[in-house]
N, C-alpha and C positions, 0 to 999 in steps of 0.2 A: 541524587545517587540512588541507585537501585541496591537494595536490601537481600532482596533473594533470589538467586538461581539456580537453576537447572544445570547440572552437570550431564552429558548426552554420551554417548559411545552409541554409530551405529555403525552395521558388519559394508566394511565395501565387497563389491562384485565386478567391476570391473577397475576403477581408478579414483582414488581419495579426490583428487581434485574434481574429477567428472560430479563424483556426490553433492561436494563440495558447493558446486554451482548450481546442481538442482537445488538445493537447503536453501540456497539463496534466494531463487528464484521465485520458490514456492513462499518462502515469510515475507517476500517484497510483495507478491499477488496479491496472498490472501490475510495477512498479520505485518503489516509495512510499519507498525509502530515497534514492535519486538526486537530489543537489541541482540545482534546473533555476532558471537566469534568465535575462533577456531581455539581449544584449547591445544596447544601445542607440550609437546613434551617426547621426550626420547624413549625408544624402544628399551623395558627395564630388563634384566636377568630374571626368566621366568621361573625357574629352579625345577621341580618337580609337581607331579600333580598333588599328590598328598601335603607337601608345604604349601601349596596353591591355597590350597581347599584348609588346610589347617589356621592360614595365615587370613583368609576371610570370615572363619568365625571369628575374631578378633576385629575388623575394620569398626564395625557400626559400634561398638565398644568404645575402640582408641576416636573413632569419628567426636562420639558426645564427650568423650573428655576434652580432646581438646578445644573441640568447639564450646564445651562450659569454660575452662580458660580462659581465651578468646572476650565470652563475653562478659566475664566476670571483672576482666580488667579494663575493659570499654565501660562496666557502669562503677568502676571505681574513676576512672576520670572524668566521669560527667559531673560526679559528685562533687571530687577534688575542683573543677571548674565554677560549680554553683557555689559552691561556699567562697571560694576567693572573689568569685564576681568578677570571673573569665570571659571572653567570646570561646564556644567550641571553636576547638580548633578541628580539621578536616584530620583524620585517622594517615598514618601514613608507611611507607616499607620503604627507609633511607630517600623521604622525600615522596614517595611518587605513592596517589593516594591509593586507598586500600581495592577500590571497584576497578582504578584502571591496571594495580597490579593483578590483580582476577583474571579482569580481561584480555593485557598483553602478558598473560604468566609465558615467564623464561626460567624453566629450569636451570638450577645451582649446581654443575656438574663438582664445584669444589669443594661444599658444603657436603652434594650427599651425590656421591661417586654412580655412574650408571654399571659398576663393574659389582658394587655391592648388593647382596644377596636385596629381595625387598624386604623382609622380614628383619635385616640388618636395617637398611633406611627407618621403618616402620618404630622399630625400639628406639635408635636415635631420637626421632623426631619426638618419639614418647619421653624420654628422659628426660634431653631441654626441655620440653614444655610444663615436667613434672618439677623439673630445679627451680624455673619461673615461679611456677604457681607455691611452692615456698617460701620462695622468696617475697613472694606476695601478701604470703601471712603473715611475715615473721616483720617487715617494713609494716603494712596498715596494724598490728598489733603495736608497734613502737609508736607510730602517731595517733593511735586511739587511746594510748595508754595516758600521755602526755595533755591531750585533749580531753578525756574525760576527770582528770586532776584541776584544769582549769575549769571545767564545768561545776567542779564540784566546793570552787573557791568563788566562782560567779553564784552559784546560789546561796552560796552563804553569803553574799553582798548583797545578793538581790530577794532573796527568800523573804517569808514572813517575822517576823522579827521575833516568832519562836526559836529559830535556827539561825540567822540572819549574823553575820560577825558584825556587834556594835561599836569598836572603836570608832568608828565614821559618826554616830551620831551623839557618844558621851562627850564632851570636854572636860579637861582637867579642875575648871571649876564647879562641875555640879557632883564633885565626888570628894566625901569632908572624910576625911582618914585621919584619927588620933587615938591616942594612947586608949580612950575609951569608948568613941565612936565610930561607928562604919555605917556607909552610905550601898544600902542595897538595890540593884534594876528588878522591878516589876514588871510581867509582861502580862495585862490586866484585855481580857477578851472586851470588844468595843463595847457591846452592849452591859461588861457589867462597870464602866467606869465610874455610876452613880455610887456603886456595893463599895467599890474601892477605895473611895475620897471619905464615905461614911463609916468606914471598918477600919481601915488599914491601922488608926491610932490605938484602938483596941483586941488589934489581932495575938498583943505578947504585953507585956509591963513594959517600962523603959526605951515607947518610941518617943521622938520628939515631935513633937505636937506643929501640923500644917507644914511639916518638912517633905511631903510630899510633892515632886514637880514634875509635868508632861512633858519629855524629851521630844515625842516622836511619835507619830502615829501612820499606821499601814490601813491597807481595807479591812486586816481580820482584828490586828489588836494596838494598844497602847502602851507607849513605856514611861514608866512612871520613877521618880526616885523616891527612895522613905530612908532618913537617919535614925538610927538606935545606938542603944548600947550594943559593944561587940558581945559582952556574953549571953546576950538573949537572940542571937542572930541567929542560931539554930532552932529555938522555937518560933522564933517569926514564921522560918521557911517552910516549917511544918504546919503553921495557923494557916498561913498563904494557899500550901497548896490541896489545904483540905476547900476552903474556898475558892478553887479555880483560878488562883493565882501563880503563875511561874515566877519563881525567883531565878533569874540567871545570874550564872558563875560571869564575874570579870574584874578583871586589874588592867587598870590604865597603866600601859607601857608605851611612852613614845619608840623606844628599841625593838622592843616584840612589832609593834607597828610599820617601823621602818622596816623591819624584818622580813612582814608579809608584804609590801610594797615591791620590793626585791624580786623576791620569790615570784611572785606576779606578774613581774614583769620580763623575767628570765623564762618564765612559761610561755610567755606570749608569742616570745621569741621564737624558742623552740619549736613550738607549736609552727610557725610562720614556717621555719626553717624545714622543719620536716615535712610538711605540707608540699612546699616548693620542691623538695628531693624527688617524694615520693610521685607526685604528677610528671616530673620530667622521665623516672624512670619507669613509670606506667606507659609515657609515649612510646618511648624505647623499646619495651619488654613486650606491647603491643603489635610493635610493628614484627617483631622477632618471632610471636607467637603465630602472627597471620601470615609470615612467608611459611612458616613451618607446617600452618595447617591447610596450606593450600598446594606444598609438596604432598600430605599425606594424601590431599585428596586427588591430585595426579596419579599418587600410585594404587589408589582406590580401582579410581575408573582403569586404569589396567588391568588389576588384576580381576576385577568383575568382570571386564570384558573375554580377555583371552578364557575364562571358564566358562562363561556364555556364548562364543566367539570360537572360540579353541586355536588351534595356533596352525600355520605361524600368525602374526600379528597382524589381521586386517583389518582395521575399521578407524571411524573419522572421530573425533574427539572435538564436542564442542560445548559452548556454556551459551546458554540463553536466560532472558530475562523477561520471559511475557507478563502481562498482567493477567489478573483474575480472569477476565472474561475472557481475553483469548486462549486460555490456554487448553479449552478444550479441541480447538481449532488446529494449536502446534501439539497437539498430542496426536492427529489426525493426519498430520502434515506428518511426523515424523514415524509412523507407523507403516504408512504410505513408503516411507522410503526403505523398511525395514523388509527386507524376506526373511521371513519367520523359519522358513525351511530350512537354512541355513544357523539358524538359531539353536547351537544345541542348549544351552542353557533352558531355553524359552519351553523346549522339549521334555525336559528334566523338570521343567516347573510343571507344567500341566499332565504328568503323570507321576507326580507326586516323588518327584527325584529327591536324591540326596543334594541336591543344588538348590533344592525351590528355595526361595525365600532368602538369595543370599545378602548379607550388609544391615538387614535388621530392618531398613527403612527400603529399600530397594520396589520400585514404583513394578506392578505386576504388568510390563510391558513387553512387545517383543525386543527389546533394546535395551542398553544398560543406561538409568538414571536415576538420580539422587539431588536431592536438595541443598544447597550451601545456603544457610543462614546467615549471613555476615553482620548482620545489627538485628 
């Protein structure tokens, strides 16, 4: 599938089909690999000159918005795919993929009326696209929220065992809880576990002597148990952590435990859930966005034209697809077919008109054309 094309308008002089078959002719002779089709679309309500010329400083504008759109929800579903450990699926507009709706584009007379002003069309197509793209926030905000909660409950599973949540690795017997003992976790740096086995009995009065035992060990540290008296358990923690010992807070709760088990796994869920919403309606809202942005660029190339052009409405509407190297060749080929004479636009550009430079991106041709992006 072909990523980028050329958007063309050129002025006829005698008959669109006559054109028609020269275009043809000449990309078959001299550029035979170049996909060429007609864009088709209907004659729109041209309205006045001054809306004309008003409603084009606006196109190259409304162009990069919606085409940021566009792409912004194309690399949300790439995304949404590589994390589920999807096959891409092909892009699509109610099935039919997004290059061949390009290429057979048939105007939505129902959608977007040829009786309404283009400036009317123009804001439509602007505001869907503007509702999408909120909606776009406001959904990947609710599955980033949900996702970054579970992130932050996996590193605490899987973190260094300074941060690390240890019910996983204490059992209920290496923790002696009485009326006047308590069983405190050490989290002792690897390198100092020789300082810790030789200190720890004399870090406060009232430890129990070799009650120290290695639960656990990571690449950075050690978890150690030490019994004391409960009322020296505050100066332990402060002997400790002047020697670069962490004492970590914990109570063995089978309930608190089954708690975050839950919790876990309702995240999971979620996470699942919302994942799955949000890519289906990313396919949707995709496809919605690229009928919409390739009406707008229908009514692009009209309205560049007929102010390049001038009216009534003559010229042939077409999209190609050359590669790099040819394309100085169909810049050649289609210039070739352009009398510039006829070109007021072209006129207005190279005497420095109020016209020059219309669309923002508008290629300095005698012709009307622009770039569509599509991935």
């Amino acid at each position: 599938m072909a990523s980028r094309y050329w958007a063309v308008s050129l002025p006829v002089q005698k008959s669109a089909s006559a054109l028609w078959n020269s275009l043809q002719d000449l990309i078959s002779k001299h550029s035979f690999d170049t996909p060429l089709y007609r864009f088709n679309f209907p004659n729109l309500r041209v309205g006045t000159l001054d809306s004309l010329l008003a409603l084009s400083d606006d196109l190259f504008k409304s162009n990069t918005f919606i085409e940021g759109v566009s792409h912004k929800i194309r690399r949300q579903i790439e995304e949404l795919e590589r994390v589920s450990g999807l096959e891409s699926n092909a892009l699509s507009v109610d099935g039919v993929p997004v290059d061949s709706y390009l290429t057979r584009f048939v105007w939505d007379e129902a959608k977007y009326p040829t009786m309404s002003s283009l400036r009317e069309i123009v804001d439509s197509i602007h505001t869907l696209v503007a509702k999408i793209e909120d909606d776009l926030k406001v959904r990947v905000a609710e599955y980033n929220n949900v996702r970054g909660q579970l992130n932050a409950i996996n590193r605490k599973q899987s973190g260094s065992l300074a941060v690390r949540d240890l019910s996983n690795l204490v059992k209920p017997e290496d923790i002696i809880t009485s009326e006047h003992l308590v069983t405190l976790l050490a989290v002792v740096p690897k390198y100092s576990q020789k300082d810790w086995l030789s200190s720890y009995e004399t870090l406060t009065s009232y430890v129990v002597p070799r009650s120290s035992k290695k639960l656990y060990e990571d690449n950075e540290y050690a978890l150690y148990t030490v019994t004391l008296f409960g009322r020296v358990a505050d100066n332990f923690r402060t002997s400790a952590r002047e020697r670069g010992f962490q004492i970590r807070d914990f109570e063995h709760s089978p309930e608190a435990q089954e708690s975050r088990k839950q919790e876990l796994e309702k995240l999971v869920q979620d996470q699942d859930s919302l994942r799955s919403s949000l890519l289906q309606w990313c396919y949707a809202s995709y496809g919605e966005v690229f009928s919409s942005w390739m009406h707008f660029c229908a009514v692009r190339l009209f309205a560049e034209s007929i102010l390049r052009y001038g009216l009534p409405p003559s010229f042939l509407a077409c999209v190609l697809s050359p590669s790099v190297k040819s394309e100085k060749k169909i810049r050649s080929i289609l210039e070739g077919l352009c009398d510039s004479s006829n070109s007021t636009y072209w006129k207005a550009e190279e005497e420095g008109g109020a016209m020059a430079g219309l669309g923002g991106d508008a290629d300095a041709h005698p012709y009307v054309s622009f770039t569509i992006n599509i991935a």
